[in-house]
C-alpha positions in Angstrom: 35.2 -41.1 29.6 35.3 -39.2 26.5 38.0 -36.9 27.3 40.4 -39.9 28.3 39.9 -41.5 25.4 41.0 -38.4 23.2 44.2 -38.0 25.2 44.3 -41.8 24.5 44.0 -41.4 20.8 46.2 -38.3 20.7 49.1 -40.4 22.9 48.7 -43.1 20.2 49.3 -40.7 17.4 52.0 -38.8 19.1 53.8 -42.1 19.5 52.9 -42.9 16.2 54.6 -39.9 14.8 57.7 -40.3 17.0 58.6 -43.6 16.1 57.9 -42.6 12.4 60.0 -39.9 12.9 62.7 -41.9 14.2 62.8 -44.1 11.4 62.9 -41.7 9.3 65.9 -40.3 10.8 68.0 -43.3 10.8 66.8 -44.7 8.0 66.6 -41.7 5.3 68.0 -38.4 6.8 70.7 -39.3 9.1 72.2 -41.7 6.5 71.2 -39.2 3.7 73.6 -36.1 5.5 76.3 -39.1 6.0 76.4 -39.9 2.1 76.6 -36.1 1.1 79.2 -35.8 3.4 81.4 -38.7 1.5 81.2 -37.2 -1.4 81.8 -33.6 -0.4 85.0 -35.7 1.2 85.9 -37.1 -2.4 85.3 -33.7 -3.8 88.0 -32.1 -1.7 90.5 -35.4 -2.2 89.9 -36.6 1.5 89.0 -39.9 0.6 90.3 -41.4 3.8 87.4 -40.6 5.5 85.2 -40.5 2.9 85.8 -44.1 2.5 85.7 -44.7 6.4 82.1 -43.0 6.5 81.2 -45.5 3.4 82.6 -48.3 4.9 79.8 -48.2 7.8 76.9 -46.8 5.2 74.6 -49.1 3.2 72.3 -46.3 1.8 71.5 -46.1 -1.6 74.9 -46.4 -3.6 77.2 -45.9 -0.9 79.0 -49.3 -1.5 79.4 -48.5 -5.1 80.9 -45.5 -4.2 83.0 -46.8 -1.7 84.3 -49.3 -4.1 85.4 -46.5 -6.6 87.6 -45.2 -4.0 89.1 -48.1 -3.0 92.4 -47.7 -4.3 92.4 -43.5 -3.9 92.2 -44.8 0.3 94.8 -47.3 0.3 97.1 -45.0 -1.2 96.1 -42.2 0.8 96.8 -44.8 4.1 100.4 -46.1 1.6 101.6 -42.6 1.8 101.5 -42.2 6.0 102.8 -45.4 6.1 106.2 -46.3 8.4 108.9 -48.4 8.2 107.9 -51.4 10.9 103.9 -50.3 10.2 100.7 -52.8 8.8 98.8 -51.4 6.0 96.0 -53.1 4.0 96.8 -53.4 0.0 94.6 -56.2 -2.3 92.7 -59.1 -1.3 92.9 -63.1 -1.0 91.6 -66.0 0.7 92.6 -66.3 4.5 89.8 -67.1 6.6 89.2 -70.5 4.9 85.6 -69.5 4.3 84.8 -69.3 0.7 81.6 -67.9 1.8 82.5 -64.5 2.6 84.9 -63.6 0.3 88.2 -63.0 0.3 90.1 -60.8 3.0 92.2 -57.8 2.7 95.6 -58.3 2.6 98.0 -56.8 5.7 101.6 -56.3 4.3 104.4 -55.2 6.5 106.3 -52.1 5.2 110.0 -52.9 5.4 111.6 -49.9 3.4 110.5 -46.5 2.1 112.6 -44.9 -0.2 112.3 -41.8 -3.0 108.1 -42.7 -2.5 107.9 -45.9 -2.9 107.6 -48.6 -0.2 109.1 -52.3 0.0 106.7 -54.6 1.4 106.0 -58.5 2.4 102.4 -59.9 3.8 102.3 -60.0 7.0 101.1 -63.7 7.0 102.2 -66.3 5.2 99.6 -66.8 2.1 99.8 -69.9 0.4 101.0 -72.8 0.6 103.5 -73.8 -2.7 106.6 -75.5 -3.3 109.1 -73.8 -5.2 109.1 -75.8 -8.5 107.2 -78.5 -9.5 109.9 -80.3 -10.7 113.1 -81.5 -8.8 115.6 -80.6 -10.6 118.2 -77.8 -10.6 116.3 -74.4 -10.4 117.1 -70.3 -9.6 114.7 -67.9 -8.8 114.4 -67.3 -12.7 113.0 -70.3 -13.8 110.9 -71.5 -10.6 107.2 -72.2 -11.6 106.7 -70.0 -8.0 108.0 -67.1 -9.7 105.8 -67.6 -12.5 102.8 -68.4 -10.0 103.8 -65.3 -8.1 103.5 -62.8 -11.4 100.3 -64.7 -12.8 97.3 -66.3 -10.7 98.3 -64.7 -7.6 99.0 -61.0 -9.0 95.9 -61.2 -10.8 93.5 -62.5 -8.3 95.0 -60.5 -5.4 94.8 -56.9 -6.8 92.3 -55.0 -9.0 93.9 -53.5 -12.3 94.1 -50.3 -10.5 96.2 -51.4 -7.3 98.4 -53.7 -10.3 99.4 -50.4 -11.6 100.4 -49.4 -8.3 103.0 -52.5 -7.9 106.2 -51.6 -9.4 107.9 -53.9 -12.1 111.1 -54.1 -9.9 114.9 -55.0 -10.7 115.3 -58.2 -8.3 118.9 -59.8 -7.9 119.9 -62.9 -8.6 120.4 -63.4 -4.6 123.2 -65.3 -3.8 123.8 -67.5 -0.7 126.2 -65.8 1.7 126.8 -69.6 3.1 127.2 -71.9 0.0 128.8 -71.0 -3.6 125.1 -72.6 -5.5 124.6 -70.4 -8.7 121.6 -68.1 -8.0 121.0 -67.7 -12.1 120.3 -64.3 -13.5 118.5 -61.3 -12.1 115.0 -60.8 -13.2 112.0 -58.0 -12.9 109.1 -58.4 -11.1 106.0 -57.0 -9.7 105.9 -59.9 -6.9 109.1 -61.9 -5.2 110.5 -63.9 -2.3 113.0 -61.7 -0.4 116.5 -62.7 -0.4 118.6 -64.3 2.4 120.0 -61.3 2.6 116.7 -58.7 2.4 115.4 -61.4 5.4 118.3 -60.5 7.9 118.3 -57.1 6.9 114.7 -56.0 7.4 114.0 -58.2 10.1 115.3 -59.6 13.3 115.5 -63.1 14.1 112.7 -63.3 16.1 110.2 -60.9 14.1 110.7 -63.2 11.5 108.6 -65.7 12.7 105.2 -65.9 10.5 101.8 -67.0 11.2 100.0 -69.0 8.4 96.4 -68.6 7.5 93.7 -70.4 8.1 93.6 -70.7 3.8 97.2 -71.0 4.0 97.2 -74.4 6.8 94.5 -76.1 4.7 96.9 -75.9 1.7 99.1 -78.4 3.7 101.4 -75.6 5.3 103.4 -77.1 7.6 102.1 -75.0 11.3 103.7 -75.5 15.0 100.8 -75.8 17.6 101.1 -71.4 17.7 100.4 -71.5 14.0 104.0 -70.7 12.9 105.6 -71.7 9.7 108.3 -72.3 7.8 108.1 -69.8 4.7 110.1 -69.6 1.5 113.1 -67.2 0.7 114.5 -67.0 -3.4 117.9 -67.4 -2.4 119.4 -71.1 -3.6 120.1 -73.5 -0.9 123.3 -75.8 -0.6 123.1 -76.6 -4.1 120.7 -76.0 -7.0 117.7 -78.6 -5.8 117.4 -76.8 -2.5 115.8 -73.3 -1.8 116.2 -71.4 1.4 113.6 -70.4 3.6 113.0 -69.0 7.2 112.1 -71.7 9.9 109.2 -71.3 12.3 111.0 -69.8 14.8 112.2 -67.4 12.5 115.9 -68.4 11.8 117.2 -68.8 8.4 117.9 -72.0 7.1 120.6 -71.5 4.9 120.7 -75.1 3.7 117.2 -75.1 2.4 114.2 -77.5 1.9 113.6 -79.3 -1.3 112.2 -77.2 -4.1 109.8 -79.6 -5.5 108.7 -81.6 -2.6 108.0 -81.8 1.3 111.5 -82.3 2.7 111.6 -83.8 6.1 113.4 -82.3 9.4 114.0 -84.6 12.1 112.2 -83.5 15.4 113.4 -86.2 17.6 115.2 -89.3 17.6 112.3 -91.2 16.3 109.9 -89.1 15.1 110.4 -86.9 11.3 108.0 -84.0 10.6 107.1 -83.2 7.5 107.7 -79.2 6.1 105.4 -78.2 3.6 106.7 -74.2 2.7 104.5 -71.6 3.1 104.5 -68.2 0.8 104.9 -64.9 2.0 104.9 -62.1 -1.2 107.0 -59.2 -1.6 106.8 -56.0 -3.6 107.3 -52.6 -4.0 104.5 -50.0 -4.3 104.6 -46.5 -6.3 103.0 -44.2 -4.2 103.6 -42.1 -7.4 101.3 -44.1 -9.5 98.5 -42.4 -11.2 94.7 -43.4 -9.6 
């Protein structure tokens, strides 16, 4: 009786010990290895998986560091990036739940040229008319513009991705279907593309666009697929009208009403209402110091 209850006692402790030692693996060790790892990663400038290993490590200050690296991974990911490939750049609203924080930002990459890249999100944002006034506007003096270079620029990216977005020449982009003056040219870190830049980089069909969640609670205008009609900085048929690209992805030349919902008919009786969505556009320095 004695003898089984030592081999009882000893089991106990045995088990004891192992699932001490097990916690102390995954807890301390295994996680301790992983975070010397990152940072033998930074170290040698391989913060692409440095940052991957962080992103799955909450030990001690592993989000902190992760954070510090941020922008080092995204332009480590920039530079392998494709024409007709996603990539992740900033942050904003898109999920609709304040809760959590706003979401990374996917951006298609349209051009790449002398190492830099042209790119526009891959969903449509935010949901903003052109101007706030209806009157005659260009791409110059729309409050979108404005909106575009201000709030938006500053809540999307941290001052170290800002640096990143070039302060680009953007034409005044005329309207290959109407004479409407498009004003002057401008420079900007964000922009609409042009009538022109939309048929160029995309074709008709890839042009449709998916609002957010964020984006449909705005009062973006969505089909039952979630597919929108999203702004373009070319001038429509005359100087009250803006073009855009229509949920199914062709242009609409004639444009919608730069101040207010303009209405579409549908249907002999019935009229929808288009409220605009966003889409951003800029180009990225893959040159630009960290």
């Amino acid at each position: 009786m004695k003898h089984k209850k030592t081999i009882v006692i000893v089991a106990s402790l045995f088990i004891v010990v192992c699932i001490t030692f097990t916690i102390l693996l995954t807890m301390v060790i295994l996680p301790s290895q992983k975070l010397n790892k990152a940072k033998k990663l930074i170290d040698s400038g391989d913060y692409e998986e440095a940052y991957n290993i962080l992103s799955n490590l909450n030990y001690k200050d592993s989000e902190d560091l992760r954070k510090s690296i941020k922008t080092q991974y995204e332009k480590a990911l920039l530079s392998k990036a494709s024409v007709g490939s996603y990539v992740v750049f900033g942050t904003y609203e898109q999920d609709n739940n304040m809760k959590n924080g706003a979401e990374e930002i996917e951006w298609l990459v349209l051009a790449k040229e002398d190492n830099k890249i042209l790119v526009v999100s891959r969903y449509a944002l935010e949901c903003k008319p052109y101007n706030t006034s209806q009157e005659p506007v260009t791409w110059e003096t729309s409050s979108l513009r404005q909106w575009l270079n201000g709030t938006f620029l500053d809540n999307a990216f941290s001052e170290a991705e800002r640096a990143m977005i070039m302060n680009a020449p953007v034409d005044a982009a005329e309207n290959p279907e109407y004479n409407t003056d498009p004003g002057n040219s401008t420079s900007d870190q964000v922009f609409l593309l042009s009538i022109t830049q939309a048929n160029k980089h995309f074709s008709s069909g890839s042009r449709a666009c998916q609002a957010t969640a964020y984006c449909y609670e705005q009062g973006a205008y969505t089909t039952e697929k979630g597919l929108c009609w999203w702004w373009l900085r070319s001038p429509g048929a005359d100087s009250r009208l803006a073009a855009a690209v229509q949920d199914g992805g062709s242009v609409d030349y004639t444009g919608l009403a730069v101040s207010t919902s303009a209405n579409r008919f549908r249907g002999p009786d019935m009229v929808e209402t288009i409220n605009c969505a966003v889409r951003p556009a800029l180009w990225i320095d893959l040159d630009a110091p960290h």
